[in-house]
C-alpha positions as CSV (number, residue, x, y, z in Angstrom):
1,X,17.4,1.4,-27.7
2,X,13.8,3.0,-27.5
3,X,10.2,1.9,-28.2
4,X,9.5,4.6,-28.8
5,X,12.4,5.2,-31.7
6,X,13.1,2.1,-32.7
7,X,16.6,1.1,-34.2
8,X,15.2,-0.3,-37.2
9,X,14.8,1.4,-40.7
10,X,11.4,2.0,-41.9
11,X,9.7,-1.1,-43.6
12,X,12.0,-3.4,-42.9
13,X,9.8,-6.4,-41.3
14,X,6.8,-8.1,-42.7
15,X,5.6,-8.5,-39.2
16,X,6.1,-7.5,-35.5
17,X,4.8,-8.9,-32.3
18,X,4.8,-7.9,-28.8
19,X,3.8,-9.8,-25.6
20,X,2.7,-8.6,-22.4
21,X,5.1,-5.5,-23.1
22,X,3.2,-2.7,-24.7
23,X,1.4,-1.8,-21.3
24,X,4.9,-1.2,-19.8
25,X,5.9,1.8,-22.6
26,X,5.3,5.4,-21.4
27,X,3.5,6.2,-24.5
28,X,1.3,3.6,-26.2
29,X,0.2,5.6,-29.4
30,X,4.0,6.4,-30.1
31,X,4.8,2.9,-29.7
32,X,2.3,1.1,-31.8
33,X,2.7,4.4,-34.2
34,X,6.4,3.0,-34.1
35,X,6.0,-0.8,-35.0
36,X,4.0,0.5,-37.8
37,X,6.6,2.4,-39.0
38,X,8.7,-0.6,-39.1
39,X,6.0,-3.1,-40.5
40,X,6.4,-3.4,-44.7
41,X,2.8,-2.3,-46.3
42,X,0.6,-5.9,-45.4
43,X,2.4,-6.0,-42.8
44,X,1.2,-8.3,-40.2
45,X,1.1,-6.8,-35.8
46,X,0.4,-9.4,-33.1
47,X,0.2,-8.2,-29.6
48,X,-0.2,-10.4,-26.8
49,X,-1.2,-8.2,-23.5
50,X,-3.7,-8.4,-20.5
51,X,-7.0,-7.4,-20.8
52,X,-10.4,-7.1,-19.4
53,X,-12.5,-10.6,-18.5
54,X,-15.5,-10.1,-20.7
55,X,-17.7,-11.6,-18.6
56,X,-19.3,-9.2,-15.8
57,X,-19.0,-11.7,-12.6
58,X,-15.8,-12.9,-13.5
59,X,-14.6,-9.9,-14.2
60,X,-15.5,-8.3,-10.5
61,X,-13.8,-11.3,-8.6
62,X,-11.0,-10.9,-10.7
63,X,-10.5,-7.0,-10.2
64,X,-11.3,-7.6,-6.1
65,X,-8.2,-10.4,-6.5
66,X,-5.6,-8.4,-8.5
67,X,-6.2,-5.4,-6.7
68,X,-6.0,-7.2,-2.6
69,X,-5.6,-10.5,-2.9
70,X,-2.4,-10.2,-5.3
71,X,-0.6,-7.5,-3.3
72,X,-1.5,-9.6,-0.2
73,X,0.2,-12.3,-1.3
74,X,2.9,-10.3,-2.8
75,X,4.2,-8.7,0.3
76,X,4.4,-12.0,2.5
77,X,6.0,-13.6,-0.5
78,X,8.2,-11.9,-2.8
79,X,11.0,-9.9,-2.3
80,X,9.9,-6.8,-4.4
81,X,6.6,-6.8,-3.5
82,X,6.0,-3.5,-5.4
83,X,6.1,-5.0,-8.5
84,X,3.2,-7.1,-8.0
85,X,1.3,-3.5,-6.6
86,X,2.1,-1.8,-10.4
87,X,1.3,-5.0,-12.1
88,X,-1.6,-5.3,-10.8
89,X,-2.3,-1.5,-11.0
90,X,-1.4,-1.3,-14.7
91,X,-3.6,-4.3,-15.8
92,X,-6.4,-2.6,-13.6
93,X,-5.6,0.5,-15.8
94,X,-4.9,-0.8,-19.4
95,X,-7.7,-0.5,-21.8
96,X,-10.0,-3.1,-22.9
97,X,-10.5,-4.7,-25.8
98,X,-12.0,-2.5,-28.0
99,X,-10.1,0.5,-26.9
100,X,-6.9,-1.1,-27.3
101,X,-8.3,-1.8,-30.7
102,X,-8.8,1.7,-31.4
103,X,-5.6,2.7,-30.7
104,X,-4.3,-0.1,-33.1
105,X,-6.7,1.2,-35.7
106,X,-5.6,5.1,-34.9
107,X,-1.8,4.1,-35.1
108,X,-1.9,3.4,-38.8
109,X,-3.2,-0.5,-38.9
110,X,-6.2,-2.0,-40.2
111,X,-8.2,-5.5,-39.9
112,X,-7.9,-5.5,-36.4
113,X,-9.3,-7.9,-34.3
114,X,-8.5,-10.3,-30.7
115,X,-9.1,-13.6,-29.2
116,X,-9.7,-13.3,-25.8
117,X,-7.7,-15.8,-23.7
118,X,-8.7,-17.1,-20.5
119,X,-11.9,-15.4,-20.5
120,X,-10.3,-12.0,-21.5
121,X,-7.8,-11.9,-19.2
122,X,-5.8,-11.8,-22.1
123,X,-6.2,-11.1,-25.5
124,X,-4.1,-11.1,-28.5
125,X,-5.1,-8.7,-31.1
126,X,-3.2,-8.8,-35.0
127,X,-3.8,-6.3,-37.3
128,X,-1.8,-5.2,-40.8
129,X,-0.2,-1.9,-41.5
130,X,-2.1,0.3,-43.7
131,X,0.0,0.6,-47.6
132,X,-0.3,4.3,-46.7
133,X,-1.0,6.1,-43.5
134,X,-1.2,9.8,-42.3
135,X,-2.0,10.4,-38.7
136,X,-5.3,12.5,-39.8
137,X,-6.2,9.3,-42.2
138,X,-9.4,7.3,-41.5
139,X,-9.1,5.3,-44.3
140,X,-9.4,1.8,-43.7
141,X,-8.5,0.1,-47.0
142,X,-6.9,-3.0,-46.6
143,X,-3.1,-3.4,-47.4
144,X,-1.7,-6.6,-49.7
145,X,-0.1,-9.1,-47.7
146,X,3.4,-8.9,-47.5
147,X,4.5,-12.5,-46.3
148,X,3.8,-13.5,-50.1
149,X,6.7,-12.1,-51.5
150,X,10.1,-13.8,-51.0
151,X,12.3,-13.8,-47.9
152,X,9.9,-12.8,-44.8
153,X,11.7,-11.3,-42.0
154,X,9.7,-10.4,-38.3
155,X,10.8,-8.5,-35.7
156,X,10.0,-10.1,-32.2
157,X,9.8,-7.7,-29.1
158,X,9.3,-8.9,-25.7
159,X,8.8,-7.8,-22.0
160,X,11.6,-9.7,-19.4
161,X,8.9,-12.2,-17.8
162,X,8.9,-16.3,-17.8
163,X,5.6,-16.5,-19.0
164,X,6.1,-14.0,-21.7
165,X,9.6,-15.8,-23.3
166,X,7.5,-18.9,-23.2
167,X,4.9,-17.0,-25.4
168,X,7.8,-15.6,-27.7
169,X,9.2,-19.1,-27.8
170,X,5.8,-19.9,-29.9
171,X,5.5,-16.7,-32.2
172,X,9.2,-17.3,-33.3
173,X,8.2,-21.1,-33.7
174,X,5.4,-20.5,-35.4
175,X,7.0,-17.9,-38.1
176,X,10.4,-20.3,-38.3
177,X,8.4,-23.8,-38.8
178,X,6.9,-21.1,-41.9
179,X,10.5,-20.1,-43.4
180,X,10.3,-16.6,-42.1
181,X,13.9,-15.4,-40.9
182,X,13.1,-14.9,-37.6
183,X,15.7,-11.3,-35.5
184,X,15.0,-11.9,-31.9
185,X,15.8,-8.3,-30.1
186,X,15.0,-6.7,-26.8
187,X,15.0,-3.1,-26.6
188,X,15.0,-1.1,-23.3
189,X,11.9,1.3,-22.2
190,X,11.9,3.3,-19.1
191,X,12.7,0.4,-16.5
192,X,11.3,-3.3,-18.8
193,X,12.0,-4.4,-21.7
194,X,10.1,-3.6,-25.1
């Protein structure tokens, strides 16, 4: 499969999550354009993905570690060493917050907001799909929640790391300890999973 065409018909899940994978797809807008095409009207997005540290000291210390410090440690230590360069090249790249935001809002979804975890290292944003959408609509009514009618399905999408199965493990928790009929699924994109 694709990220970018997704196997799934349209409308299909009332919600669709991602963790620490989106950053990895060659083309973000397609992919969150994508799990909206998927997502029921209401429907709810959780995405789970680096970020920027929101405070300004932290934040430089932070950038200085990821960007020597990590590779450093990486090439003494592990035996792909180049991994740890792009990871820490693709956080230093990925937007912030409020950009990442925007591109939720520009893909088709509304209500969107984040937490910021650990200080913005991370941050998980949600947002629901718009009840109708056009790529040239600003619109920014806000769609009925779909998890209120009967028989809730989600679609769970995940990159291949420890910590992020440990953070899937909870989002499929969460929706099962709820009813919802949780389809676990990886799909492949250009090297990682989506």
């Amino acid at each position: 499969g694709d990220g970018l065409a997704l196997p799934c018909p349209d409308a299909e899940f009332d919600a669709a999550t991602i963790s620490f994978g989106l950053r990895n797809v060659n083309d973000v807008p397609t992919a969150l354009a994508e799990l909206r095409r998927v997502l029921k009207p209401g429907g709810r997005l959780v995405i789970c993905e680096f970020s920027t540290p929101t405070l300004k000291p932290f934040r430089t210390v932070y950038m200085e570690y990821l960007m020597k410090a990590l590779p450093a440690v990486a090439t003494k230590v592990s035996s792909s060493p180049a991994a740890y360069v792009y990871l820490a090249e693709s956080i230093r790249a990925w937007p912030d917050q409020f950009a990442l935001g925007d591109l939720i809002r520009d893909a088709g979804f509304t209500g969107v907001r984040w937490e910021n975890m650990t200080g913005g290292i991370a941050a998980i944003h949600s947002a629901l799909s718009r009840r109708y959408f056009s790529m040239s609509s600003n619109s920014s009514s806000m769609a009925s929640s779909a998890l209120a009618a009967g028989s809730p399905s989600v679609a769970v999408a995940s990159s291949a790391t420890q910590v992020t199965g440990a953070s899937v493990s909870g989002v499929i928790a969460h929706w099962r300890s709820r009813g919802v009929d949780v389809r676990m699924g990886a799909v492949m994109v250009a090297g990682g999973l989506l």
